[in-house]
BARO-132814 format. One line per field, with one value per residue (C-alpha): residue number from 1; z, y, x. Coordinates in Angstrom, 3 decimals. Last residue first. Layout:
BEGIN
i <- NUM ...
w <- Z ...
v <- Y ...
u <- X ...
This chain:
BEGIN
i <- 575 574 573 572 571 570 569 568 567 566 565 564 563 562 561 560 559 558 557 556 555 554 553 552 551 550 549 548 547 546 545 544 543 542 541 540 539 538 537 536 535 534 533 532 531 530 529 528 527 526 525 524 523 522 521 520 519 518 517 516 515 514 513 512 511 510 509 508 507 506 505 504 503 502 501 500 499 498 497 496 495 494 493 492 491 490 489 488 487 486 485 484 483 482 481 480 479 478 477 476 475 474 473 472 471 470 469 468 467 466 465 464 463 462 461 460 459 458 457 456 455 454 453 452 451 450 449 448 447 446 445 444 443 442 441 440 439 438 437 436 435 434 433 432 431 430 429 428 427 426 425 424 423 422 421 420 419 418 417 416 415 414 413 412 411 410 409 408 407 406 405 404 403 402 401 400 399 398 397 396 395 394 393 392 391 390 389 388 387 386 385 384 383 382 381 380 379 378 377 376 375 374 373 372 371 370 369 368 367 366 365 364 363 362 361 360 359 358 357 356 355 354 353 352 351 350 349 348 347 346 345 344 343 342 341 340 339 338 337 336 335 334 333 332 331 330 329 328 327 326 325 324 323 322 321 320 319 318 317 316 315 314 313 312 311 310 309 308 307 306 305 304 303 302 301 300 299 298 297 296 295 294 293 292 291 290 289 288 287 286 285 284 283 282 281 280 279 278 277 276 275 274 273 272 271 270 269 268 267 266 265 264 263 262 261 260 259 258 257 256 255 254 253 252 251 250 249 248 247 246 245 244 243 242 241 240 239 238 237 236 235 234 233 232 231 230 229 228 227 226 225 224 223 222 221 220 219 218 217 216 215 214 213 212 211 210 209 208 207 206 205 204 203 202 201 200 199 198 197 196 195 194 193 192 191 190 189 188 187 186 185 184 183 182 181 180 179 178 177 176 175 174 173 172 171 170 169 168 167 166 165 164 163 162 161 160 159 158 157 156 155 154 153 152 151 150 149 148 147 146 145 144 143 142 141 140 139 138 137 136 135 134 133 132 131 130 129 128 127 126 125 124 123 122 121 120 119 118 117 116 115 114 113 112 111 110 109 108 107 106 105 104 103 102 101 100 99 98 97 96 95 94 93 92 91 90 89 88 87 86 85 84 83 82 81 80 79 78 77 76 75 74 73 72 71 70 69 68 67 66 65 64 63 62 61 60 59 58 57 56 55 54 53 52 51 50 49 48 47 46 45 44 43 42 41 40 39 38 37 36 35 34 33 32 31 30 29 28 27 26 25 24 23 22 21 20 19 18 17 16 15 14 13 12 11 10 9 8 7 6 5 4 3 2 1
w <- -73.914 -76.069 -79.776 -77.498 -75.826 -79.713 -80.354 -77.892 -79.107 -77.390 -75.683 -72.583 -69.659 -69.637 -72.490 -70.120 -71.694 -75.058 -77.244 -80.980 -80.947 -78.275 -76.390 -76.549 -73.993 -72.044 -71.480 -68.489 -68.875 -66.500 -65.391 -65.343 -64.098 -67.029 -70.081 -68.757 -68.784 -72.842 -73.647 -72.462 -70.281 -68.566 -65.083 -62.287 -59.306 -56.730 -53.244 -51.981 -54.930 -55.484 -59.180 -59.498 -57.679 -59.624 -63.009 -62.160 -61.511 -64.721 -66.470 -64.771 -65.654 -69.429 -69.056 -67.824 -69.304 -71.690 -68.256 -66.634 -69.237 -66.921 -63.152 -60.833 -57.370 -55.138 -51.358 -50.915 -49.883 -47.825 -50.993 -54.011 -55.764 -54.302 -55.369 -58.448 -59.616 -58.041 -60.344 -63.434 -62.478 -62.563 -66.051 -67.204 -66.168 -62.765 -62.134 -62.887 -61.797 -63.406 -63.798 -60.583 -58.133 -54.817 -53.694 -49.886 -51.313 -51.678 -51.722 -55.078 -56.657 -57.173 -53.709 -54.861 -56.588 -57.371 -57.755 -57.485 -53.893 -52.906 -52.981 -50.695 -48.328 -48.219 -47.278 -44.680 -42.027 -43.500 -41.192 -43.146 -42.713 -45.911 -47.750 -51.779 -51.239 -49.511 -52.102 -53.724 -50.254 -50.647 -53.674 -52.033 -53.712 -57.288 -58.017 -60.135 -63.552 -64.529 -68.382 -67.894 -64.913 -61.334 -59.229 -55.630 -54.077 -50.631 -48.692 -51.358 -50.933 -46.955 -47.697 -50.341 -48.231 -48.492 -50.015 -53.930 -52.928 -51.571 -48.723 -48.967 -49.259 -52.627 -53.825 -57.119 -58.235 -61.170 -61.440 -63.869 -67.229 -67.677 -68.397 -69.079 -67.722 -65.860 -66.115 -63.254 -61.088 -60.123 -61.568 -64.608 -65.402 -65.038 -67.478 -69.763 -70.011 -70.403 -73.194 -75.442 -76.974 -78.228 -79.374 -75.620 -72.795 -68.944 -67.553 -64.202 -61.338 -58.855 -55.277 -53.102 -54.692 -58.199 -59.413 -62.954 -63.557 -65.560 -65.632 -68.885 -70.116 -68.132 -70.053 -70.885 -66.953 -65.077 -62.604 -60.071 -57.375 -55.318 -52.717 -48.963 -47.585 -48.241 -49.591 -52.429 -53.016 -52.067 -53.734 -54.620 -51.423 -52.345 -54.803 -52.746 -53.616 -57.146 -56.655 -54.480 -56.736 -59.852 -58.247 -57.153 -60.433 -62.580 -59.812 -59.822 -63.463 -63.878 -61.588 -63.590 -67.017 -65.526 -64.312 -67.701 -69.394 -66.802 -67.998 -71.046 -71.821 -68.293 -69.776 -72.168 -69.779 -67.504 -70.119 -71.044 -67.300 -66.945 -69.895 -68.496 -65.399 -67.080 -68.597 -65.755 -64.066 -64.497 -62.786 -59.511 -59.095 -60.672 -57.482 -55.021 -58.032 -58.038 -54.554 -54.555 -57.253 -55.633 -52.486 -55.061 -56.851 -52.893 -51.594 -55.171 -54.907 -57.246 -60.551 -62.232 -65.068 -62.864 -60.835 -63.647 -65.385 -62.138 -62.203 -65.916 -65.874 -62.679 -64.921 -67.805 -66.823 -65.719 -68.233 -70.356 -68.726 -68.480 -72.390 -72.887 -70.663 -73.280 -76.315 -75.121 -75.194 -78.458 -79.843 -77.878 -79.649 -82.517 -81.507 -79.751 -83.334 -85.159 -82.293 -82.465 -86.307 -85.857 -83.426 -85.483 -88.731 -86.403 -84.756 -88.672 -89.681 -86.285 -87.125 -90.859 -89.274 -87.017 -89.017 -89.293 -89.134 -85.950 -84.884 -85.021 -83.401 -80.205 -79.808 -79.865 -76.374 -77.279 -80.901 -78.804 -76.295 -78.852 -80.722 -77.872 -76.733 -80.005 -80.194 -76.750 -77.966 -81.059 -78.369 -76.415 -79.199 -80.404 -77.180 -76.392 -79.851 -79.478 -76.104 -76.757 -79.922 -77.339 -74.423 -76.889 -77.925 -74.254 -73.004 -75.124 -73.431 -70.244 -71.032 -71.893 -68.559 -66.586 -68.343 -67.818 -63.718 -62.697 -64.361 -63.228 -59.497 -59.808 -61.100 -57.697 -55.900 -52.745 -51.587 -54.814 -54.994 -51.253 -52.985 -56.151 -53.972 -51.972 -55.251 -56.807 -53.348 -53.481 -56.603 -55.873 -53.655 -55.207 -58.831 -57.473 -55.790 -58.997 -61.426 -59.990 -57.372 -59.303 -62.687 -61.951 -60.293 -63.021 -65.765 -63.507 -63.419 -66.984 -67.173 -64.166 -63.403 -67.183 -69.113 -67.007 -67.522 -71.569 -71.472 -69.593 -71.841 -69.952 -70.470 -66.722 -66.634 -63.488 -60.949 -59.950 -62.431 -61.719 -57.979 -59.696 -61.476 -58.149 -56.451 -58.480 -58.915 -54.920 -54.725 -57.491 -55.165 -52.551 -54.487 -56.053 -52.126 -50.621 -53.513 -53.006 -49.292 -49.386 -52.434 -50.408 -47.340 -49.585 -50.598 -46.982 -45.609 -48.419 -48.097 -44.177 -45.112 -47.774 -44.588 -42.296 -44.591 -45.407 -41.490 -40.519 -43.157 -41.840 -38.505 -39.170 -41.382 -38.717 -35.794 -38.201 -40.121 -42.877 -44.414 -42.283 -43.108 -44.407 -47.299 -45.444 -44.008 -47.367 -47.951 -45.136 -45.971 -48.849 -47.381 -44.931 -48.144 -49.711 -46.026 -46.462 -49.642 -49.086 -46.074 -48.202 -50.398 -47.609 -46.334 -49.311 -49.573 -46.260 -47.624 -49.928 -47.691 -45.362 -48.257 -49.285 -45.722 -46.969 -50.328 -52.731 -55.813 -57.264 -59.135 -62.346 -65.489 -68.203 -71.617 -72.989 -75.098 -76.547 -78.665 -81.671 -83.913 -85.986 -82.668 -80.722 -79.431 -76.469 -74.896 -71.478 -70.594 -67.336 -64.043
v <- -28.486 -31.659 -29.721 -27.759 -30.969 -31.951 -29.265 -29.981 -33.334 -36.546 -39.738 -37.588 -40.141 -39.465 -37.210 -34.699 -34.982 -35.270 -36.351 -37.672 -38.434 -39.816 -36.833 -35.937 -37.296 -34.654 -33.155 -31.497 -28.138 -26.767 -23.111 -20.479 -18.095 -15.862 -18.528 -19.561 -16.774 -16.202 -20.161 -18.536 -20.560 -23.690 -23.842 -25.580 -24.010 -25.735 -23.982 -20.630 -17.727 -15.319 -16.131 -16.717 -13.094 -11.352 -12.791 -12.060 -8.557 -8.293 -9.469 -7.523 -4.349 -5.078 -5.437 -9.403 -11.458 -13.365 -13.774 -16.464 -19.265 -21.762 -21.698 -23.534 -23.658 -26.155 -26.352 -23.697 -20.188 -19.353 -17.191 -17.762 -18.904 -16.268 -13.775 -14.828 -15.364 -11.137 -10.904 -12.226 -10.325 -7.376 -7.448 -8.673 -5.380 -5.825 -4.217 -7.171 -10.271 -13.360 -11.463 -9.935 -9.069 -7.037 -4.469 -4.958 -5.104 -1.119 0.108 1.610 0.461 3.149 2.089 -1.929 -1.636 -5.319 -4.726 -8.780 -8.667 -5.729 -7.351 -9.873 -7.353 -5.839 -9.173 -9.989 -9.557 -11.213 -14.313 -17.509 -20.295 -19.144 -20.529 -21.018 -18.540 -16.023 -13.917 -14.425 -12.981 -9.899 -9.247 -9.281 -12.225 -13.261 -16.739 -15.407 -16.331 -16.606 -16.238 -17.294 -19.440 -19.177 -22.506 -22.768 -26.595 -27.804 -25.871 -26.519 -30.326 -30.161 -28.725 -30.766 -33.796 -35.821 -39.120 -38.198 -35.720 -38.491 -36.591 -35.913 -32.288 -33.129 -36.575 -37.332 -40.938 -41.016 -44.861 -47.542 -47.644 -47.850 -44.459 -42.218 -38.972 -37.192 -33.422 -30.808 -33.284 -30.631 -33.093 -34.199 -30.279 -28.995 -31.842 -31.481 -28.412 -29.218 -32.073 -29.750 -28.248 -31.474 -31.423 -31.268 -28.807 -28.239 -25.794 -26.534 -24.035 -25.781 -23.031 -26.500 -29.439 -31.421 -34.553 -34.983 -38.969 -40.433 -44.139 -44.362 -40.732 -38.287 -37.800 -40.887 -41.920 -38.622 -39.582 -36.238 -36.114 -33.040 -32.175 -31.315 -34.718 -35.187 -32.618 -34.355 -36.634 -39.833 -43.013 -43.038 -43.723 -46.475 -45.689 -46.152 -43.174 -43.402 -46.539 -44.643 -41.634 -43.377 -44.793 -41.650 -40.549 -43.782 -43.361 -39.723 -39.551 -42.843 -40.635 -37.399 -39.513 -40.969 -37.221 -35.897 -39.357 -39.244 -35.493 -35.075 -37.346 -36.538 -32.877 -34.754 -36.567 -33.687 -31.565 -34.518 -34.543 -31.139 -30.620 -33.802 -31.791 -28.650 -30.934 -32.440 -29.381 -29.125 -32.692 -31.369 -29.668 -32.135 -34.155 -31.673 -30.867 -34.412 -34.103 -30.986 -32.445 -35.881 -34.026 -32.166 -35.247 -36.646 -33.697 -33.651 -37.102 -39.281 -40.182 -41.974 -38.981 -36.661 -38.491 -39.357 -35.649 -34.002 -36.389 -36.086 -32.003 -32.652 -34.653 -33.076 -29.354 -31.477 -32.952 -30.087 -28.448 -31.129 -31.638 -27.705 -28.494 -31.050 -29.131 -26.264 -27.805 -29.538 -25.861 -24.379 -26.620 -25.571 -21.661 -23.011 -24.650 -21.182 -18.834 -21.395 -20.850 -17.069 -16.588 -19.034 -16.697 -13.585 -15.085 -15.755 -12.080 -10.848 -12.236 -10.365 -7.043 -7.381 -8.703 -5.329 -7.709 -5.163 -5.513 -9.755 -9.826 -7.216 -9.445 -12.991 -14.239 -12.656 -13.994 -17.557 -17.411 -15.831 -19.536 -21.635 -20.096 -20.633 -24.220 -24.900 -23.116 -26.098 -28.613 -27.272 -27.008 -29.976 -31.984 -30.362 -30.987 -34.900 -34.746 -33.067 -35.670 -38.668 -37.226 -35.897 -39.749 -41.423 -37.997 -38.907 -42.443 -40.879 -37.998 -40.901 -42.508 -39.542 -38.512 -42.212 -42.137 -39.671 -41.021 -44.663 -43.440 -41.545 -44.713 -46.818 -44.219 -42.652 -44.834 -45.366 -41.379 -41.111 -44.450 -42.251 -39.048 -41.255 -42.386 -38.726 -37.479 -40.477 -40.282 -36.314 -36.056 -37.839 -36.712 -33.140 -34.112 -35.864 -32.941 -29.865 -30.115 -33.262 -32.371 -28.638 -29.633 -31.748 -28.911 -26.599 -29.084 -28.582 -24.848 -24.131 -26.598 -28.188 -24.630 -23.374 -26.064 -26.033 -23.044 -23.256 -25.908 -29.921 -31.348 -32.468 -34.942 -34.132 -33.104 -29.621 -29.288 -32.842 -31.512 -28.757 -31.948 -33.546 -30.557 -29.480 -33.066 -33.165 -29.955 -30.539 -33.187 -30.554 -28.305 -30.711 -31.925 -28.806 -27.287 -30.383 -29.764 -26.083 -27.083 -29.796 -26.738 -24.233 -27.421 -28.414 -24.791 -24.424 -27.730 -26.795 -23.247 -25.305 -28.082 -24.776 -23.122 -26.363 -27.240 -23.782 -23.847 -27.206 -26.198 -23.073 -24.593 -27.168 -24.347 -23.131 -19.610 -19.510 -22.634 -25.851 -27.690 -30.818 -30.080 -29.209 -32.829 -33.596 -30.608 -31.328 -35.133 -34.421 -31.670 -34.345 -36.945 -33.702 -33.227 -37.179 -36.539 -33.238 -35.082 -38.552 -36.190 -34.455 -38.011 -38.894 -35.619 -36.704 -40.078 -37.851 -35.975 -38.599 -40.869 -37.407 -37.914 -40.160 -41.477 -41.663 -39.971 -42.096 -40.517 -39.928 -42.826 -43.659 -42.785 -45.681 -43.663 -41.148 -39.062 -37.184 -37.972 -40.475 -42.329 -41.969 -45.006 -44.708 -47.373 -46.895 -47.525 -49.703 -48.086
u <- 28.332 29.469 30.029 32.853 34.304 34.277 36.464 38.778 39.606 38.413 39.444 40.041 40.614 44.092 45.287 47.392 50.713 49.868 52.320 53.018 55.949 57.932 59.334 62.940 65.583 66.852 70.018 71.661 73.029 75.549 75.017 77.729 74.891 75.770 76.015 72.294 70.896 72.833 71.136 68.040 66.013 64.262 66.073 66.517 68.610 69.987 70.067 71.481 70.659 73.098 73.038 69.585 68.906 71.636 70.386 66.524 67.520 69.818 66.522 64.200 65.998 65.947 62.014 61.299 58.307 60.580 63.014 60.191 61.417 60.885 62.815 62.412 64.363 65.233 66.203 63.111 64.887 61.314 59.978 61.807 58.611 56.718 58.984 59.527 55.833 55.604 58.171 56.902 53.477 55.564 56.915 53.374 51.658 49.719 46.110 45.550 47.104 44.604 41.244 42.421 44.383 43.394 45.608 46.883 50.639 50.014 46.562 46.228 49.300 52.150 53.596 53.716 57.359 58.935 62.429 62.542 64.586 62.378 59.498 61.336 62.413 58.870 57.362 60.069 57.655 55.104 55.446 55.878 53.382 51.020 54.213 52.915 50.085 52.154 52.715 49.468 48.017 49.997 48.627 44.840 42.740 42.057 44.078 47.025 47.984 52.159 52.496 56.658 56.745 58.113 58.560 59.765 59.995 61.257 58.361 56.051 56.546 56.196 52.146 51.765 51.938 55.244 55.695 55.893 58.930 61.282 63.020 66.690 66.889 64.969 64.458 62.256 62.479 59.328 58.095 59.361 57.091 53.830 50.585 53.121 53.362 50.188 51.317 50.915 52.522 55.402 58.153 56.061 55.226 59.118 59.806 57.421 58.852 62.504 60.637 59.087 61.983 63.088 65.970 66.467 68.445 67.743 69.903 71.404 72.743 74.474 75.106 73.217 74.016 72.866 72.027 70.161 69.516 71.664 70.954 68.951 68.361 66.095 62.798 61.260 62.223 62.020 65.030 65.727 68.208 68.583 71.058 70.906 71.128 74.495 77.357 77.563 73.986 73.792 73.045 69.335 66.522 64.144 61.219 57.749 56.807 56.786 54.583 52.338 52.122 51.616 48.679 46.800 47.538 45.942 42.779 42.349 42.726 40.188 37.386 38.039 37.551 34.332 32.943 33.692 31.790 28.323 28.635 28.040 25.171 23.861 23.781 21.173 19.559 18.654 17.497 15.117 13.908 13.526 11.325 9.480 8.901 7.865 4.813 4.125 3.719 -0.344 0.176 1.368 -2.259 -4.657 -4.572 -6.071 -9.150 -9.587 -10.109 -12.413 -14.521 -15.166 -15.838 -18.581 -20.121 -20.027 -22.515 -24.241 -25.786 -24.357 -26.696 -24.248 -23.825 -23.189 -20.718 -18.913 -19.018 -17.437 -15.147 -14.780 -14.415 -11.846 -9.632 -9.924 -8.590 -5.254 -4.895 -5.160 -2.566 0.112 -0.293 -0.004 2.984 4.617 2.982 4.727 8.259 7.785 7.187 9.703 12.624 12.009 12.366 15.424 16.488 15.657 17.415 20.534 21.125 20.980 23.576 25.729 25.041 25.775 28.781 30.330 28.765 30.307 34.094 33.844 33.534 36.055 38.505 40.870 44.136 44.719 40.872 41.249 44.691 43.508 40.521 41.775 40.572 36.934 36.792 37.717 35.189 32.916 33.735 33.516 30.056 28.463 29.752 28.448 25.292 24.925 25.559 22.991 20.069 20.751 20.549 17.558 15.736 16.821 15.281 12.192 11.266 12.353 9.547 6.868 5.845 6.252 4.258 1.481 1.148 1.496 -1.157 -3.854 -2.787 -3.402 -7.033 -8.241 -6.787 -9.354 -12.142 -11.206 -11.117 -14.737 -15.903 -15.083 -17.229 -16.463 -14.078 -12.383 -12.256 -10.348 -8.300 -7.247 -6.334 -4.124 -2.578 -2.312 -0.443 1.617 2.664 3.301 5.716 8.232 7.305 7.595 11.279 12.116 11.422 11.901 14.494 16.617 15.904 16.420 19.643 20.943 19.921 22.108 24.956 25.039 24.863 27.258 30.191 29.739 29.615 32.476 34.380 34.011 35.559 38.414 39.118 39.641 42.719 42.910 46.476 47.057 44.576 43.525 40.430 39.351 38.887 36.572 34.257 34.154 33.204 30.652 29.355 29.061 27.612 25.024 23.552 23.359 21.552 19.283 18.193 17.831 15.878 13.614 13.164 12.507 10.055 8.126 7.936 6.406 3.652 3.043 2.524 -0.257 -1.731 -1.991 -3.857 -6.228 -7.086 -6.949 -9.853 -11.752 -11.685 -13.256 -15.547 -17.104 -17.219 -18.953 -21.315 -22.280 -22.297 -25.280 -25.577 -28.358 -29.728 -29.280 -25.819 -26.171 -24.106 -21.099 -20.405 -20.016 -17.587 -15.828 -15.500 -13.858 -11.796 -10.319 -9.835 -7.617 -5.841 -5.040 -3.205 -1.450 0.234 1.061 2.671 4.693 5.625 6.719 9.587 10.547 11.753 12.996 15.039 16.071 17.699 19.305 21.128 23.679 23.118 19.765 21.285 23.888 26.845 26.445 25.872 28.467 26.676 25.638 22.850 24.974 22.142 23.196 20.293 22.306 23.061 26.775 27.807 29.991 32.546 33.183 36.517 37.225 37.748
């Protein structure tokens, strides 16, 4: 996908901002096509309570089978507009909530693919507040508008019928409130979009106070953090309170409207002298059609809050389409590498060219019992390393393609599901999806019976009897109830589960006690296939390990920059 330049106006507004998915595919064509047909309903049961109330003025005084007639078709025509309108909102919930699906999705996939740079943060506020302004757009304000153009056009024709004046009253009101609403419309957007951005920088920074607790109280900054949250508190109550004011004149402007219309119909027919049978059917229906515009105003609210998470979005959803695309085709060129020389001892070994990162011809080859420490001047680059070869990181954007082999299968050609059986990793500041502990045991080889869970706990000298309900205790917040010494092991165990033909290791003994350390020793140095590691020069010294060096890291780098033209902070400023 080509870049998408974005100019940025004085008021804040990114006008070429790359645009979402489209709307009208698969079986949202059926919905609002559905949608019409509801408005088209409400429409012709208005003209029916026209001609009821006509038909009721001809009823003798006192009770008549006329009168009853007529009643009875008024009361099922309002019962039927009822039933119509809860249905239109089941259908236009149905369609912004599955529109937001797709986004959600597509925005969570991003999440899982390399070179995602996204904050925490900042992907919380797209997945939920931003996709929430798409789906209120989408439910509230396109789904109403759907339904209710043709509602206010059959409406216009029952009046034309009637009386071509009654039409012309009703329409005068809704043009003068479109003219109006081209004025509010900008003014609301540029409020919305500063009001947002100024709460995604509000959010970032409690984020932040929040992460850095502990270090604020112990430098005994407390007090001075909530003056800097109260000022930023305070600047986003005056801007919403801004804000509200263009807001209410947008639905005061819905309201009004709405009031006029039936006043001039009602007006129109007095003043041309209609007789009072078709003044009130004239009445009735304009009073039919004022209805969706009283939300007009809410609609347009929608529709500028819309825009401006488009404004964020339409770019986030771009940059996850190009990191698909550059990753799904560095994968297919990587795996279309032909086989390396072999391996001692055959198939069994591992062969791994990183080019930037392994030198020119010397790529690292080991065999089953190796144990190899990855060295640099760069102390970036054995990590970059780790990340390249587990696709967490993106790489560089040209260059000859990764050769990764493992038991003698080329690693970018397998599914994920054969790569984690040839791979282990454990990491220092390992975070754990929530779920039952024995569950994040198995997540890397859900295949394996759990027979041999309590042998592999074990292994790492992990104890789960002190935990409330043993390897059935549910994690998390990232591994709690779990210190950090046991969350390293619990990473070791489920990287060593299934004796994968090659082990990594990166810099997992920082979160070991004295114990864990010897442990992790023993179980590295016992272990049966290659061993990769990122450690201690003394871990290292112990296992007997090689060391294989690295090239450092051009300067500057940022492994997962693809598709993210921006800094973190302006991310922040973006929400």
């Amino acid at each position: 996908m080509r870049d998408r330049a974005r100019s940025r106006a004085d008021d804040g507004l990114v006008w070429d901002a790359a645009p979402l998915p489209p709307l009208l595919r698969g079986r949202r064509r059926g919905w609002l096509a559905l949608l019409v047909l509801l408005g088209l309903g409400q429409a012709a049961l208005g003209a029916l309570s026209a001609w009821a109330l006509v038909r009721l003025q001809d009823a003798p005084a006192g009770v008549s089978e006329l009168l009853l007639r007529a009643l009875a078709v008024l009361l099922l025509t309002a019962l039927a507009i009822g039933a119509l309108t809860v249905h239109e909102r089941v259908v236009a919930e149905r369609l912004g909530q599955d529109y937001v699906h797709q986004l959600r999705l597509t925005l969570l996939g991003d999440a899982l693919t390399p070179g995602h740079s996204t904050s925490l943060g900042v992907t919380v506020a797209r997945t939920t507040n931003d996709l929430a302004g798409v789906r209120n757009w989408v439910s509230q304000g396109i789904a109403p508008l759907t339904a209710a153009v043709p509602l206010i056009g059959g409406s216009l024709v029952t009046l034309a019928v009637l009386d071509p004046h009654l039409a012309l009253a009703l329409a005068a009101p809704l043009a003068g409130l479109g003219l109006c609403l081209l004025v509010w419309a900008r003014t609301a957007l540029i409020k919305t979009r500063r009001m947002r951005r100024t709460r995604g920088r509000l959010a970032t920074r409690i984020a932040d106070t929040v992460t850095a607790a502990e270090g604020i109280l112990a430098a005994g900054g407390g007090e001075r953090e909530l003056r800097g949250l109260r000022d930023a508190s305070g600047s986003l109550v005056e801007i919403a309170v801004d804000r509200a004011g263009t807001v209410g004149a947008l639905r005061a402007g819905g309201v009004v409207t709405s009031t006029l219309t039936t006043l001039l119909v009602a007006a129109t027919g007095t003043y041309l002298g209609l007789t009072p049978q078709v003044t009130m059917a004239a009445m009735a229906v304009a009073g039919i059609a004022s209805a969706p515009v009283l939300g007009i105003g809410r609609i347009v609210e929608h529709r500028q809050t819309y825009r401006a998470a488009r404004m964020v979005l339409g770019p986030a959803l771009a940059g996850a389409e190009e990191r698909r695309a550059q990753a799904g085709a560095r994968r297919r060129l990587a795996a279309d590498v032909p086989a390396p020389d072999p391996v001692p001892d055959g198939d069994a070994g591992v062969h791994l060219e990183l080019p930037g990162l392994t030198a020119p011809g010397q790529p690292l080859r080991a065999r089953p019992g190796d144990r190899v420490r990855l060295v640099s001047q760069d102390p970036r680059a054995p990590h970059e390393f780790v990340r390249r070869l587990l696709e967490l990181s993106p790489g560089p954007a040209s260059g000859p393609p990764d050769s990764l082999w493992v038991a003698g299968r080329n690693l970018r050609r397998l599914t994920p599901k054969r790569v984690r059986r040839r791979v282990g990793h454990a990491a220092a500041g390992a975070v754990f999806e929530r779920g039952a502990l024995s569950r994040a045991l198995h997540y890397r080889r859900p295949d394996l019976d759990a027979a041999h869970d309590e042998e592999m706990l074990a292994r790492v000298g992990l104890d789960v009897s002190a935990l409330p309900h043993g390897a059935r205790t549910r994690l998390r917040s990232g591994g709690a109830p779990l210190d950090r010494a046991d969350r390293a092991r619990l990473a070791l165990a489920r990287a060593l589960y299934g004796d994968p033909p090659l082990l990594l290791v990166e810099g997992i003994e920082g979160d070991l006690d004295d114990a864990g350390r010897r442990m992790l020793a023993q179980v590295l140095e016992d272990y049966p296939g290659v061993v990769v590691m990122v450690s201690t020069e003394g871990l290292a010294h112990r296992l007997g390990a090689r060391e294989h060096r690295l090239e450092a890291l051009p300067a500057p780098h940022r492994p997962a920059a693809v598709g993210d033209r921006r800094g973190r902070e302006d991310e922040a400023d973006e929400e």
